[in-house]
C-alpha positions in Angstrom: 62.8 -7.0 70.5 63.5 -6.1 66.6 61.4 -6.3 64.5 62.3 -9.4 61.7 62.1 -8.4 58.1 61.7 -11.3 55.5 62.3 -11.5 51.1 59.5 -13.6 50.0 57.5 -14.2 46.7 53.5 -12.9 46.4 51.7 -16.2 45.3 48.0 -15.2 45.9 46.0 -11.5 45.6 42.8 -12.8 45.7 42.0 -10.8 49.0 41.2 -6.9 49.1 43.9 -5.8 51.4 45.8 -9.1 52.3 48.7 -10.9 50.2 49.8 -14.2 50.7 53.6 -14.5 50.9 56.0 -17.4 51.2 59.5 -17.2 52.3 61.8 -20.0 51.4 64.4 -20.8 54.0 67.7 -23.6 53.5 68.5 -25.4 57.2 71.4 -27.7 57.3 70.6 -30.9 59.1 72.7 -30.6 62.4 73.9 -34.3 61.6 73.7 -35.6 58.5 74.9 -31.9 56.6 72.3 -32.3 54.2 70.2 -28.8 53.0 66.7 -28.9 52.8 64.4 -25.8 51.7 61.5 -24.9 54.2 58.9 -22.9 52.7 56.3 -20.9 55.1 53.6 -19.1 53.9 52.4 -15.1 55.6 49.4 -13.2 55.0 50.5 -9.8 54.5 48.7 -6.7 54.8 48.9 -4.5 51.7 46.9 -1.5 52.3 47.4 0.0 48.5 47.0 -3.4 46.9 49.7 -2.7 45.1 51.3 -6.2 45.1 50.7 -8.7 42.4 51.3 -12.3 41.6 55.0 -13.3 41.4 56.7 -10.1 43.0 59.7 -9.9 45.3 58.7 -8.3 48.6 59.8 -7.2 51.8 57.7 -7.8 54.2 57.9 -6.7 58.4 56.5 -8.3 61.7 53.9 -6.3 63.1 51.6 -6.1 65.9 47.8 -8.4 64.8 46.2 -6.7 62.4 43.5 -10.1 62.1 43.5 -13.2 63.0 46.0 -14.7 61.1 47.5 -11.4 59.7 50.7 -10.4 62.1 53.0 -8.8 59.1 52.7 -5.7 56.8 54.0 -5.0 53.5 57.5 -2.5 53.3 58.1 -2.2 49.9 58.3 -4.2 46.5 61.8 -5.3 45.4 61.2 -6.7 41.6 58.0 -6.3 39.5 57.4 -10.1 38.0 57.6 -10.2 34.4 54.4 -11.2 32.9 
């Protein structure tokens, strides 16, 4: 099984380690056509704590780090603008 890797946006730092991450995904309704956004929300384990408020990251499935922890940080894509 492969690993899934996701884009999301940081929305919370307040933890040491963990980042909370949400992934916005568009779905097509299989009968009426009509695209609605789903957005899910990950704690992510971020070792460095490098990760701030309003980046783009990649994130990676992972085996549990804690109970509700299951993905790890890969790297940051864009540094929000403050």
């Amino acid at each position: 099984m492969a690993c899934r890797e996701l884009v999301g946006t940081v929305v919370s730092n307040k933890s040491l380690c963990t980042r909370i991450v949400t992934v916005e995904n568009r779905v097509s309704h299989k009968r009426y056509k009509k695209i609605s956004s789903l957005t899910k929300r990950y704690a992510v384990h971020d070792s460095l704590g490098e990760a701030q408020v309003g980046d783009l990251v990649k994130i990676k499935e992972s085996a549990p780090i804690s109970k509700t922890k299951r993905w790890v940080l890969v790297n940051i894509l864009e540094i929000a603008s403050t």
